[in-house]
C-alpha positions as CSV (number, residue, x, y, z in Angstrom):
1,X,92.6,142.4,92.3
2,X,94.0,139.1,91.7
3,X,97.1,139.5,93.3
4,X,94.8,139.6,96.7
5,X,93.0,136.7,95.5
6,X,96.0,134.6,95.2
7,X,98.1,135.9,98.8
8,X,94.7,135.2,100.5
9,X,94.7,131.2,98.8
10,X,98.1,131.1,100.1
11,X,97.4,132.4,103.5
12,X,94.6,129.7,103.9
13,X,96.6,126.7,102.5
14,X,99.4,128.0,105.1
15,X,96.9,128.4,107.9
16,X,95.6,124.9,107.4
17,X,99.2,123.5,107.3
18,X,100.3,125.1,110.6
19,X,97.2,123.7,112.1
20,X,97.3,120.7,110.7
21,X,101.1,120.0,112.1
22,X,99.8,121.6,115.8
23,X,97.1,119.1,116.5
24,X,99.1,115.9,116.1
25,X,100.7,116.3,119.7
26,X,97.4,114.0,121.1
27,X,97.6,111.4,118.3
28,X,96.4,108.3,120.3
29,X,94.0,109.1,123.6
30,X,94.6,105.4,124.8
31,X,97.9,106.0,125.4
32,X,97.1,108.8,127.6
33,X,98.3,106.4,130.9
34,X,101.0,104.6,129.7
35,X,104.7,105.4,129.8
36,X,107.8,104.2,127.6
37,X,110.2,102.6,129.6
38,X,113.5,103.2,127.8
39,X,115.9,99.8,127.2
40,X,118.3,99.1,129.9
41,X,121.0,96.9,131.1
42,X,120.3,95.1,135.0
43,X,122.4,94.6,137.4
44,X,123.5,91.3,136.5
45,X,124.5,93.0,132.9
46,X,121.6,91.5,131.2
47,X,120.2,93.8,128.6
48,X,115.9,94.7,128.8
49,X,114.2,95.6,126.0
50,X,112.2,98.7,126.2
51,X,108.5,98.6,126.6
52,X,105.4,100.3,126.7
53,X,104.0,100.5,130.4
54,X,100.5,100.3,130.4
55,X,98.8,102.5,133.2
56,X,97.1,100.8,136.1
57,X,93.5,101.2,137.1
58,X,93.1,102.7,140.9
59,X,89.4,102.0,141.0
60,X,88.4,99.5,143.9
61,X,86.6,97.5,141.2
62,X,89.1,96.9,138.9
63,X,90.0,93.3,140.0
64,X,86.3,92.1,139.5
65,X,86.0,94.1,136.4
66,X,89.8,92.1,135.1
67,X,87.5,89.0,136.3
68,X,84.3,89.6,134.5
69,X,86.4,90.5,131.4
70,X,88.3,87.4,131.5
71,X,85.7,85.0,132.2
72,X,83.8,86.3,129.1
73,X,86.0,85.9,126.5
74,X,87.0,82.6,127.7
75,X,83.5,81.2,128.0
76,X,81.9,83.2,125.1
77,X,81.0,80.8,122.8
78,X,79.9,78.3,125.4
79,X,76.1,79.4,126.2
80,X,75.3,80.6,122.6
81,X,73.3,79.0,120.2
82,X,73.9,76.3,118.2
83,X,72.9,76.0,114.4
């Protein structure tokens, strides 16, 4: 009787590992657009780094959206109470 006990503890503990190890394909959802753009050497012989590409936005509001963004942070402590 405890010899079932004990294969079905280890069949749990392995279950959990194999699904443990399968769902780490997706680790990071923000980097579902980009692309890693492997180091290189130019034409002229210089050598780029590689880099993370970050994915572009095809919406037809994305430049006002970039604008709105940027003109928050830059301005955000300029119309906020004083103490």
């Amino acid at each position: 009787m405890e010899y079932f006990s004990v294969m079905r503890l280890i069949a749990i503990i392995f279950l959990m590992f194999i699904f443990g190890c399968h769902t780490s394909e997706n680790q990071n959802e923000s980097d579902a657009g980009s692309v890693y753009v492997k180091p290189s050497i130019d034409k002229n012989g210089k050598f780029r780094k590689g880099h993370v590409r970050k994915s572009v936005s095809t919406s037809k509001d994305a430049i006002k959206n970039q604008n709105r963004s940027r003109y928050y942070y830059q301005t955000r402590g300029k119309y906020r109470r004083k103490k």
